[in-house]
Each structure stands twice: as C-alpha cells, then as structure tokens.
C-alpha positions as semicolon CSV with decimal commas, in nm:
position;residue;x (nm);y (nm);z (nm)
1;X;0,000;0,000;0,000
2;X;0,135;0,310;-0,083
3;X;0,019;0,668;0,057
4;X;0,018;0,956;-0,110
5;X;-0,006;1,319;0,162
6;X;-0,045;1,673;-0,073
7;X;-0,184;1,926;0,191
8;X;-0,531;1,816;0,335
9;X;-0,557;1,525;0,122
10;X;-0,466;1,149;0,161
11;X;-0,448;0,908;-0,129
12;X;-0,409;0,554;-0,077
13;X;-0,286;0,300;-0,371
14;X;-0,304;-0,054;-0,337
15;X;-0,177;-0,340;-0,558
16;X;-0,443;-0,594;-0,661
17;X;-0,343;-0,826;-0,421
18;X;-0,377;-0,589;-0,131
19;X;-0,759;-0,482;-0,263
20;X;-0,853;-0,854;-0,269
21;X;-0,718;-0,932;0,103
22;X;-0,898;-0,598;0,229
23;X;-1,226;-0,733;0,059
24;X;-1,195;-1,079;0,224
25;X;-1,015;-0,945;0,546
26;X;-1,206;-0,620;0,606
27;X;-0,821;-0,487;0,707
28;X;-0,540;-0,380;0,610
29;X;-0,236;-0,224;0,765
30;X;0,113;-0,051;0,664
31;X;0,366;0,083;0,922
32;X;0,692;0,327;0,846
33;X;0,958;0,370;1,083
34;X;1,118;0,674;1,173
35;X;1,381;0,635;1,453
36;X;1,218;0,514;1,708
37;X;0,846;0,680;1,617
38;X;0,636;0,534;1,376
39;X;0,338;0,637;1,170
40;X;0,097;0,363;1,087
41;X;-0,180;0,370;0,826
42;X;-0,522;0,132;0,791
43;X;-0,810;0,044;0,591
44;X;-1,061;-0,078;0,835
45;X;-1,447;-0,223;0,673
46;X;-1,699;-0,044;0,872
47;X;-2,043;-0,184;0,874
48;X;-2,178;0,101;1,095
49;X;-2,171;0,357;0,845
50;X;-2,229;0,437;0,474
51;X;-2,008;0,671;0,433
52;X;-1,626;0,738;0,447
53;X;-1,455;0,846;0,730
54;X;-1,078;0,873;0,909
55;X;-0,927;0,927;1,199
56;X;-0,601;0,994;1,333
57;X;-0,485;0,913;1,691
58;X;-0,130;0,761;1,881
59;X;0,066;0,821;1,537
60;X;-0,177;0,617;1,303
61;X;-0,390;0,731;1,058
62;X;-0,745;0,493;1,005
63;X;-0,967;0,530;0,746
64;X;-1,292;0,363;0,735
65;X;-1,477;0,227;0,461
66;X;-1,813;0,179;0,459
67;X;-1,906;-0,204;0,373
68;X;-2,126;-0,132;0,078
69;X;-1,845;0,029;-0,123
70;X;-1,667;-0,344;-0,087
C-alpha cells in the first residue's frame, strides 16, 4: 500500500493483491519507521456507516470504509 499526503488530502494506492485481502479481510495495515516513532496507516471495513470516514490518533492514521463500497 502506498500513501500519497499533498496538503489536506490522503491518497491511498493498493496493488491488486492488497484490494482482494482488504475485501476478504475487512483490514489492512502498513507501518513506516522513523527512529524510534512510527506512523501507521489502515483500511478498516466499517459496517456502521455508509459513508467514508478517518481518523487519526497515537501516530496512526485509520480510514474507514463503509461495507457497501466493498
């Protein structure tokens, strides 16, 4: 998975392999190492909601997609 950061925007790219184990895991997860900080980024299937959403706490960056858009 790669991420892609231009001002308030986030753009996430993922191989075909990565899109099929998201649609059969519901999850998937990347981590980059800086020192001894990291900043970790995840697709996470939501069923709750049918729309987008993110969030950002403790260094990682989550964004939510809704199940219907699977």
């Amino acid at each position: 998975m790669k991420i892609r950061i231009n001002g308030n925007s986030v753009r996430l790219r993922l191989s075909k392999t990565e899109v099929a184990s998201f649609c059969s895991d519901g999850y998937l997860e990347e981590k980059t190492e800086f020192g001894t900080a990291a900043f970790t980024y995840k697709l996470q299937r939501n069923d709750y909601s049918a729309t987008m959403d993110a969030g950002f706490e403790d260094g990682t960056m989550t964004m939510y997609i809704p199940t219907q858009l699977m």
